[in-house]
C-alpha positions in Angstrom: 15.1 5.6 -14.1 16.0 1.8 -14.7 13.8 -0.1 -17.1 11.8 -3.0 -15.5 12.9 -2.0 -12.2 10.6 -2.5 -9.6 11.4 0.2 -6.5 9.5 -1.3 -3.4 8.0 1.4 -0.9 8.1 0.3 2.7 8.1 3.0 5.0 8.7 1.9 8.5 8.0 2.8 12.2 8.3 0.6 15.6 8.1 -2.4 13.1 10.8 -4.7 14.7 8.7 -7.2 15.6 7.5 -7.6 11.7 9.9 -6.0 9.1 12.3 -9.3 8.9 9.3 -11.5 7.8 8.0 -8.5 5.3 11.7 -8.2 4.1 12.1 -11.9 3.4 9.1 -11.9 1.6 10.4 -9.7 -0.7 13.5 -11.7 -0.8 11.8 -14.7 -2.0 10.7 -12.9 -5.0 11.1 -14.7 -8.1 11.6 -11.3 -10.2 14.8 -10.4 -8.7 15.3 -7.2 -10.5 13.9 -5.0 -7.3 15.2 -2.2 -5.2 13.7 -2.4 -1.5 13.9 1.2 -0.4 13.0 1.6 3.4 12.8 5.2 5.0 12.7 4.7 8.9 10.8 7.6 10.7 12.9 7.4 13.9 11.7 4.3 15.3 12.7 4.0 19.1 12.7 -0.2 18.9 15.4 -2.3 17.0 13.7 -2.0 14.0 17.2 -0.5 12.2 19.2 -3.6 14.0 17.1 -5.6 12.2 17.2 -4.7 8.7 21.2 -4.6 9.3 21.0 -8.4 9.6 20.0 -8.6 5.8 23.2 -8.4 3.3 21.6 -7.7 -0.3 22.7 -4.7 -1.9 19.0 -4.1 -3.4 18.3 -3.6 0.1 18.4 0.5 0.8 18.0 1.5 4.9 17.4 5.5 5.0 16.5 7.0 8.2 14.8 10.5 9.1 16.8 12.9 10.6 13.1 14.0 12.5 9.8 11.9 12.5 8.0 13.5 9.5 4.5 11.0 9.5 3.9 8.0 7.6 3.1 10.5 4.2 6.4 12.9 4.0 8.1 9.5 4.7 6.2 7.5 2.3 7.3 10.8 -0.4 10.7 10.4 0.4 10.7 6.8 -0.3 9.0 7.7 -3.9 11.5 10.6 -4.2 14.5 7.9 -3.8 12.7 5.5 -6.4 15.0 4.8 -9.1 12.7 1.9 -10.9 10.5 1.9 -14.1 7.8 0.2 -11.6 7.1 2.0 -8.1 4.9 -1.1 -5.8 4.3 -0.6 -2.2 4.8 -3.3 1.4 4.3 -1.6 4.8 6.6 -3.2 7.1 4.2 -5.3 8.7 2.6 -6.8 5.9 3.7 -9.4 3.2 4.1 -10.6 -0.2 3.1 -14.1 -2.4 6.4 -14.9 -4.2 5.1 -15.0 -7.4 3.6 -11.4 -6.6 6.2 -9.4 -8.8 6.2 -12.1 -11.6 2.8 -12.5 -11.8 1.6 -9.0 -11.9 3.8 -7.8 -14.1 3.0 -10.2 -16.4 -0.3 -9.1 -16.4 0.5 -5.7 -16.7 2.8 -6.0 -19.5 0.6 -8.4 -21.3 -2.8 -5.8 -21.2 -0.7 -2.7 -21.6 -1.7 -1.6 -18.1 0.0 1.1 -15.9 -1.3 0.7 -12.7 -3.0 -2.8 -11.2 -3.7 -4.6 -8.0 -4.6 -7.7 -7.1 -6.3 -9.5 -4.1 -5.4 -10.2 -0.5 -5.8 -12.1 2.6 -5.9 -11.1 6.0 -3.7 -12.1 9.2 -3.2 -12.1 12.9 0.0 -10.0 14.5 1.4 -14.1 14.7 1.2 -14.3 10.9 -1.9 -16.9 10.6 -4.5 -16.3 8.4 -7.9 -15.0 9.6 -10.4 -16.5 7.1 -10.9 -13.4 4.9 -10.0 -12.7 1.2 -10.2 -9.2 0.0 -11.1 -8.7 -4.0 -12.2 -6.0 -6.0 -13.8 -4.1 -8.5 -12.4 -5.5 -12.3 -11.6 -2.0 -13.0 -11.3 1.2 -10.8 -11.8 4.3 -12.7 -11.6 7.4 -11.1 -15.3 8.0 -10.2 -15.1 4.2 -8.6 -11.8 5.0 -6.3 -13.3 8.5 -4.8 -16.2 5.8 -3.9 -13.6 3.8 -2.1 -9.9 2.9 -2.5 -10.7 -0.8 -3.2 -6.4 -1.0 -4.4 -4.9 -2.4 -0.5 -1.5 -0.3 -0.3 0.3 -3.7 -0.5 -1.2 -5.0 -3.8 -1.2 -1.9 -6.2 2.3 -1.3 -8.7 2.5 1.7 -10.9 4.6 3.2 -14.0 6.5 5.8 -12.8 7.6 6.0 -16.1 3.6 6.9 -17.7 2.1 8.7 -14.6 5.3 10.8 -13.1 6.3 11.4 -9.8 3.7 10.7 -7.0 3.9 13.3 -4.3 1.1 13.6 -1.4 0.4 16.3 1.4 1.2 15.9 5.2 -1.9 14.0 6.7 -1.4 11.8 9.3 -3.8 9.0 8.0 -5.0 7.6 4.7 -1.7 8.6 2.7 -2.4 5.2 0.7 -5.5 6.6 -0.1 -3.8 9.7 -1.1 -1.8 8.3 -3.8 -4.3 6.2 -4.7 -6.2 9.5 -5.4 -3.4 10.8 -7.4 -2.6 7.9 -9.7 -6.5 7.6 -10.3 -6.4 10.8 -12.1 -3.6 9.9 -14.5 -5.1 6.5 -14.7 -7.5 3.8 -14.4 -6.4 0.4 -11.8 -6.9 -2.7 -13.2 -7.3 -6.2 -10.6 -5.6 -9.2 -11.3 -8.2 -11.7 -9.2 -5.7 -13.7 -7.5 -4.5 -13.3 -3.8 -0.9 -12.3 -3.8 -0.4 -10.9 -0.8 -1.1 -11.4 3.5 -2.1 -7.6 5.5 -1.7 -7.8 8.9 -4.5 -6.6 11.2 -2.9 -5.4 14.5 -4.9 -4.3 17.2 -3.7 -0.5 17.1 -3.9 0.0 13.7 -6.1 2.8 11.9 -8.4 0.0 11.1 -9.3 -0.3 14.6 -10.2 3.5 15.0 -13.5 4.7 16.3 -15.7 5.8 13.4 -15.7 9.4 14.7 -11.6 9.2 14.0 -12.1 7.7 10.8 -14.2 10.1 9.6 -11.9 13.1 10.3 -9.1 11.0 8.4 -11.4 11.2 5.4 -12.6 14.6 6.1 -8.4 15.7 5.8 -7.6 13.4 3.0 -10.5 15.3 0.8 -10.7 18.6 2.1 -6.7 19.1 2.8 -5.2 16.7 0.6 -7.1 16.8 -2.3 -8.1 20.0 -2.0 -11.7 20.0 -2.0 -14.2 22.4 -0.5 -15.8 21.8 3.1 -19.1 20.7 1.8 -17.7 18.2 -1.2 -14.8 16.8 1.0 -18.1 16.1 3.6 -19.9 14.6 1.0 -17.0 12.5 -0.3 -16.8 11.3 3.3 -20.7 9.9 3.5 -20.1 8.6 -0.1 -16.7 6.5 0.9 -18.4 5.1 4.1 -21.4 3.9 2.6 -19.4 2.2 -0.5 -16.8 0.8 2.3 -20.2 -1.1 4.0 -21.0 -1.7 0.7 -17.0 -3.5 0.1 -17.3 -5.3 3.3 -20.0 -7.6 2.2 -19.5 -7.7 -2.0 -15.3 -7.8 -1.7 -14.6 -9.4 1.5 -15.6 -13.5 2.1 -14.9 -15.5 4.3 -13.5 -18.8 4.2 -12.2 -21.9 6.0 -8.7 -21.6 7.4 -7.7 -25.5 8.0 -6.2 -26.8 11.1 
C-alpha cells in the first residue's frame, strides 16, 4: 500500500462513447499522485481502443477473461488497489478538478476516513440538467441503511483504517453494497460542495420500473448483506420511503444558463 495514494475505481462496460471524457477528467486532476485502475467486463464496442489512446503510466487497462457483472468487477478493481485512498468514477460519469485536492484536504484536516461530497446531474451530451444532489452532514450507519445518500462517484475511503472492501455477486446496487460495508467500519462525512457531474442515461438502473428496483433492494439486503426475508423487506419499504424523502430535501433544482 502506497501512502497518499489515491487508486481510482472505474469499472467499465460498452462505455466508449463516455470513458475518454471520464478519463480526462481524472487527468485534469490537480493531486497527481493517483492510480486509474479500469477492469473492462468484456465490452463488445471500442471501449478498450479508446483507453489505448491515453499514454500515462498511472493509467491501468485490465480486462476480464469472462463478463463477471458490474460487482465481481468492481472487487477486482479494489483487489488491484495499491493506494492508501480507494475513490470511485464509473466510466460514464465525471470529476471537478479540484475533486482529489479538495476532499482530501478535508479529510485529512477533520481526521476523516470516508467522505463524500455533492453532485450535479447531466444529459448523455454532457450538459447539465438543473439538479444538484447534497446530503446528510453525516451518514452513520443507521442513516445509510435509510438510504445511500454517498453517489458512487463522490465517496473516497482509507483502505489503510477500514481494510479491504469486498461485496457479493448482485447484479445491481453494488455501490450500495460497499457503501453498506464501509458504513459498518465507519461513519461518511459530506463536504457541501459539488465536485463531481453523473450522467443520467436513458438505460440506466435509474430508469427502472419500481417493481425492478425493488428486487434490486430486496437482493442487496437479503443476499448481500445477509439479512432475513422479512428485515431485507422491511429495509426495502424503509430505503424507498427515505429515497422520496432525498428527492425533495437533497435534490434542487436550479437555473442552467444559456
Amino acid at each position: 500500500m502506497t501512502d497518499n495514494l489515491v487508486s481510482i475505481i472505474m469499472p467499465s462496460y460498452n462505455t466508449g462513447r463516455y470513458i475518454a471524457e471520464s478519463i480526462r477528467s481524472v487527468l485534469a486532476q490537480t493531486y497527481t499522485l493517483w492510480d486509474l485502475v479500469i477492469v473492462d467486463d468484456c465490452s463488445t464496442d471500442d471501449t478498450h481502443e479508446v483507453v489505448k489512446t491515453f499514454n500515462d503510466s498511472r493509467i491501468r487497462f485490465i480486462k476480464n477473461e469472462k463478463n463477471c457483472g458490474a460487482a465481481l468487477t468492481r472487487n477486482r478493481a479494489i483487489r488491484e488497489a495499491n493506494g492508501e485512498w480507494i475513490a470511485f468514477l464509473d466510466s460514464d460519469d465525471l470529476w471537478a478538478p479540484d475533486k482529489l485536492e479538495k476532499q482530501l484536504a478535508f479529510m485529512k484536516e477533520n481526521g476523516y476516513v470516508f467522505s463524500y461530497h455533492d453532485y450535479i446531474k447531466i444529459d448523455e451530451g454532457s450538459s447539465p440538467i438543473g439538479i444538484y444532489v447534497s446530503g446528510p452532514d453525516k451518514v452513520t450507519r443507521h442513516k445509510m441503511y435509510n438510504y445511500g445518500y454517498p453517489g458512487c462517484l463522490t465517496f473516497i475511503y482509507s483502505a489503510k483504517a477500514l481494510g479491504l472492501v469486498q461485496i457479493k455477486d448482485i447484479k445491481k446496487n453494488n455501490d450500495y453494497a460497499i457503501l453498506l460495508n464501509l458504513c459498518k467500519k465507519a461513519d461518511c462525512y459530506r463536504l457541501p460542495e459539488s465536485l463531481a457531474s453523473y450522467r443520467i442515461r436513458k438505460q440506466s438502473i435509474s430508469h427502472d420500473k419500481l417493481g425492478k428496483k425493488i428486487r434490486s433492494h430486496y437482493d442487496l439486503f437479503h443476499l448481500c448483506d445477509e439479512q432475513k426475508a422479512p428485515i431485507a423487506f422491511i429495509n426495502v419499504m424503509r430505503n424507498m420511503f427515505f429515497g422520496f424523502l432525498k428527492k425533495l430535501i437533497y435534490e434542487k433544482k436550479y437555473r442552467v444558463n444559456g
